[in-house]
N, C-alpha and C positions, 0 to 999 in steps of 0.2 A: 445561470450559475453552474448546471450541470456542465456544459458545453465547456466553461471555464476552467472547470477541474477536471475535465476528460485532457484536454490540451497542454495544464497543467501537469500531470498524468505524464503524457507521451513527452513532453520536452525532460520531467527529471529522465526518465529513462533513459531515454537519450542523453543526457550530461552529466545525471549523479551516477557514481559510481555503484556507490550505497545501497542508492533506490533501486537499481537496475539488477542488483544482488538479493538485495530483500525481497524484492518482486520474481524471480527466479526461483529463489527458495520456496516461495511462498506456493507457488505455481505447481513445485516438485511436490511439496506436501500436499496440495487439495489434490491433486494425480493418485497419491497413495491414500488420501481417502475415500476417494472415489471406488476405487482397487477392493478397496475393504468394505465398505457400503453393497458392493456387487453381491458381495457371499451371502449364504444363506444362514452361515453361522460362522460366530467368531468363537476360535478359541479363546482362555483368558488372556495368552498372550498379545492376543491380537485384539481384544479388548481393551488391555491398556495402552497397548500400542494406539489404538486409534483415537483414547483419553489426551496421550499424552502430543499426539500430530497437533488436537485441534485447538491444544493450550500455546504448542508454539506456534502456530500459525496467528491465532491471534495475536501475542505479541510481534510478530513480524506487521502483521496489519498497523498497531498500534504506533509502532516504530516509524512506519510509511506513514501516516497521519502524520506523526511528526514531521517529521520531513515536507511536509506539505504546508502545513498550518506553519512551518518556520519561512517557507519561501512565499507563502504569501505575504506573510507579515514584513518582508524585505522589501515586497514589491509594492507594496501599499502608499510609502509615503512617496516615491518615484510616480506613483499613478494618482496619486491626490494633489500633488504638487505640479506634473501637467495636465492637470484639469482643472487648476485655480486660472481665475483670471487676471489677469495683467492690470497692473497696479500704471494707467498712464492715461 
């Protein structure tokens, strides 16, 4: 199943626009938290600042699920349908 949703994965990138954006962004933010995790102290700003990276990152995450759970749900009856047996 892993395997399925890693390739999953790599083809939206490759064709959703969306996905390929959302996953960009997504990428730039864990970058600038990482950035900020490094230090030994945040100021406050940089305290909310890093509140506020890892609330949109999760909705970016959330977003990408979607996107995911909707193509599979597309591919589902295309894959149960050639894997029904023949009526003959």
């Amino acid at each position: 199943m892993a395997t399925h949703s890693e390739e999953l994965k790599e083809l939206l990138l490759r064709t959703d626009n969306e996905f390929r954006q959302l996953s960009i962004t997504h990428s730039e933010l864990e970058s600038r938290l990482h950035e900020l995790a490094a230090k030994h102290y945040l100021s406050e700003p940089e305290q909310v600042e890093a509140i506020t990276l890892k609330k949109k990152k999760l909705a970016l995450k959330d977003r990408m699920e979607n996107i995911l759970r909707r193509t599979r749900e597309q591919d589902a009856p295309s894959l149960s349908s050639s894997q029904a047996p023949s009526a003959h």
